[in-house]
VOKE-976660 format. One record per residue (C-alpha): residue in three letters; x, y, z. Coordinates in steps of 0.1 Angstrom, whole numbers, padded with zeros to 4 digits, always signed. Layout:
ALAXYZ
...
// end
This chain:
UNK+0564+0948+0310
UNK+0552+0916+0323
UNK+0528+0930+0349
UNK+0515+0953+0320
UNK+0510+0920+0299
UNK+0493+0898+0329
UNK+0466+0932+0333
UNK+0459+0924+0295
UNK+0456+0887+0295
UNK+0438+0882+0330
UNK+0406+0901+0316
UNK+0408+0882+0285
UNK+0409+0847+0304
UNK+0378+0860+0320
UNK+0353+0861+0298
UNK+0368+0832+0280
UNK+0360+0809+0313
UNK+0330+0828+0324
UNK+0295+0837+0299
UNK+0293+0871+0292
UNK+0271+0892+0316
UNK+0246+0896+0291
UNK+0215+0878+0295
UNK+0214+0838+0277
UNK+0179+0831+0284
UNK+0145+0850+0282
UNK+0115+0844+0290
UNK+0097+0855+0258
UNK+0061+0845+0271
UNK+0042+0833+0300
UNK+0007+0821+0294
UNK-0025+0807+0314
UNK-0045+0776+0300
UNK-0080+0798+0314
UNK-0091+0835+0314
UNK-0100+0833+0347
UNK-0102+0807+0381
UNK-0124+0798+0405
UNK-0115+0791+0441
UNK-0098+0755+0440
UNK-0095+0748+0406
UNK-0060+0735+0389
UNK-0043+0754+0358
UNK-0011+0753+0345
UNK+0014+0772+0328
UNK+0028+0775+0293
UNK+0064+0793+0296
UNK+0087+0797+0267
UNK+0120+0800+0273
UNK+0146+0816+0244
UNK+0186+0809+0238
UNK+0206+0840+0233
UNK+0234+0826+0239
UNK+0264+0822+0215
UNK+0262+0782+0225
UNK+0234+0759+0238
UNK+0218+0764+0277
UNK+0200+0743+0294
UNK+0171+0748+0321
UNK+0178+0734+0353
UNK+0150+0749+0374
UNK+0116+0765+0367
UNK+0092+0781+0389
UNK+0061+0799+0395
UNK+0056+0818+0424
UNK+0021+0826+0437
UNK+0023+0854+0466
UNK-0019+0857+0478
UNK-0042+0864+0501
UNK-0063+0837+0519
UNK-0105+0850+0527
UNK-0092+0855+0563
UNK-0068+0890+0552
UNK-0030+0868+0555
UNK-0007+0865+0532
UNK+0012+0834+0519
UNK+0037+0821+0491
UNK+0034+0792+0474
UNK+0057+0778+0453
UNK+0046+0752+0421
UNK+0075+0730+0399
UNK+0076+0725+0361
UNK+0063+0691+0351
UNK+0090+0691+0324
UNK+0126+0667+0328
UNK+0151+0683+0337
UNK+0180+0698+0329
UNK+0168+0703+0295
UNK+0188+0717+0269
UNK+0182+0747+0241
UNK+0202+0753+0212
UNK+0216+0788+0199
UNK+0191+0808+0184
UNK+0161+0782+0196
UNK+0130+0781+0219
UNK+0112+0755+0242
UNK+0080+0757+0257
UNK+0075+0743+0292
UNK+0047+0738+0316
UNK+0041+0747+0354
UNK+0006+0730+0369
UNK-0010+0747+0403
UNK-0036+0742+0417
UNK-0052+0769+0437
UNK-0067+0771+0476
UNK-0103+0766+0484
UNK-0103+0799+0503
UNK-0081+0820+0482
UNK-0092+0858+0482
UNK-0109+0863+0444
UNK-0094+0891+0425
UNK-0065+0898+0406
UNK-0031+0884+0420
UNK+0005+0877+0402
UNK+0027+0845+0394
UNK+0064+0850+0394
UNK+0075+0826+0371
UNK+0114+0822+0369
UNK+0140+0795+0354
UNK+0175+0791+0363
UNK+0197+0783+0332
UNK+0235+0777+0323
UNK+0256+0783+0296
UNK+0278+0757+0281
UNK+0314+0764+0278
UNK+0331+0754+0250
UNK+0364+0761+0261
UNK+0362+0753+0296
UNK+0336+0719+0283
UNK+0317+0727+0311
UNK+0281+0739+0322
UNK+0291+0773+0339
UNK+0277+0802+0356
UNK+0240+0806+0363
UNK+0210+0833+0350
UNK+0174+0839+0364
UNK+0150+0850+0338
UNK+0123+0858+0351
UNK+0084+0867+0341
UNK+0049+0883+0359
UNK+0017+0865+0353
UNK-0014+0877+0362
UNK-0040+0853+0372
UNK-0075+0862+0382
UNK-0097+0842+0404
UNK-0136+0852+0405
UNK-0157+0855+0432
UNK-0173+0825+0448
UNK-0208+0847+0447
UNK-0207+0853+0411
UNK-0228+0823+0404
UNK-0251+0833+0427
UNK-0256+0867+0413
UNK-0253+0853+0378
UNK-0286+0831+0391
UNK-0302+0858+0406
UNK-0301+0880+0378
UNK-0316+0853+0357
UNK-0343+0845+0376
UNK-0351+0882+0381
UNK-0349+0885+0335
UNK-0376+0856+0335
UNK-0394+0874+0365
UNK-0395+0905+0340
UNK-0407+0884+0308
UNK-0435+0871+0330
UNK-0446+0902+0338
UNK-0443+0914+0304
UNK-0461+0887+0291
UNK-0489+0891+0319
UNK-0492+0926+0305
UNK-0498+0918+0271
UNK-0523+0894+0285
UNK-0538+0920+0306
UNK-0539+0949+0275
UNK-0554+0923+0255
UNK-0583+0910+0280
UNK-0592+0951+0285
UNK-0595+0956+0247
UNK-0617+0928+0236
UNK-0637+0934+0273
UNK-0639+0972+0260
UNK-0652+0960+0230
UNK-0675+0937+0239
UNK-0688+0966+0263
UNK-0690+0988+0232
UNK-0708+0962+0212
UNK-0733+0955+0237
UNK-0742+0992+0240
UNK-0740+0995+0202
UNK-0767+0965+0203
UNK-0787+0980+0237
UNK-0791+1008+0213
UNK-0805+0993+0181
UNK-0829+0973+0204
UNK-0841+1004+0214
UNK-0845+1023+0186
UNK-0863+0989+0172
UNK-0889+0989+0201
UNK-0898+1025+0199
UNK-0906+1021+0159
UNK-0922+0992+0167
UNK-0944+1013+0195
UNK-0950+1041+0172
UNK-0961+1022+0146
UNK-0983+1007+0165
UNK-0998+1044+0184
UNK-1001+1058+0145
UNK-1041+1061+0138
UNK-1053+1034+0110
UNK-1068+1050+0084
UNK-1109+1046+0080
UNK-1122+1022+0058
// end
């Protein structure tokens, strides 16, 4: 009977002492202060971290990650720290929002590339009064970085749209010189051609006999 009763109360006393397997703390959002990064240039991250708990947790460690590829083909990790004091503590039911800063390598490859962004937490333990136990929420980020050409061909492709609306405008100039040149052609014919017909009347009046006195 007694070794029936200790099988019943030694699960009990567990999960009065220890959290509950379920998860405390979520990572409800992850978020990038810029759309996109050029080689070198410093960010940061906005993480917000829930309490599912049935007491308060606090955040004792958070993380992001950066696993990348350098211009020369290698791979390397990188690890940046949140900003934030800590631990810090979140009540039931309640949210906090954090930051992470990084700065990123001169020569990091451009493209798309991921942050793993994760916090360690504990539960507080009302029974025991104690912080107990720890959980690793955890959340992907994608970060791009653009390519170090891209102003180049951005500049390119301007100069070669004002290259075009030269051209266009020379055109227009060029259409517009042949028409009033056409013209002018057409007028001095027009004119050639009245002078003529002036000079022959003028000659045939004069050939026409007088007519006796």
């Amino acid at each position: 009977m007694r070794k029936k009763l200790l099988f019943i109360l030694i699960p009990i006393l567990c999960l009065m002492v220890f959290p509950s397997a379920a998860n405390a703390a979520t990572i409800t959002s992850c978020t990038l202060n810029k759309e996109k990064y050029n080689q070198g240039q410093v960010g940061y991250i906005k993480v917000e971290i829930f309490n599912d708990d049935d007491d308060k947790i606090r955040v004792v460690e958070l993380t992001a990650r950066m696993e990348y590829y350098y211009s020369d083909g290698n791979v390397y990790l990188q690890t940046f720290y949140t900003n934030a004091t800590l631990p810090s503590e979140i009540e039931q039911g309640q949210s906090d929002k954090f930051s992470v800063p990084f700065s990123l390598p001169t020569n990091i490859a451009p493209g798309y590339t991921d942050f793993y962004v994760r916090a360690r937490t504990e539960t507080w333990n009302r029974n025991s009064e104690a912080w107990l136990g720890s959980e690793y929420p955890y959340y992907y980020q994608k970060i791009y970085i653009e390519s170090p050409y891209k102003d180049e061909l951005d500049n390119l492709q301007f100069t070669n749209y004002q290259l075009q609306e030269e051209l266009a405008e020379l055109q227009a100039i060029n259409n517009g010189t042949t028409t009033v040149m056409y013209f002018l052609a057409a007028t001095t014919i027009i004119f050639a051609v009245i002078m003529m017909f002036v000079i022959f009347l003028n000659r045939r009046t004069r050939v026409l006999p007088q007519p006796a006195p």
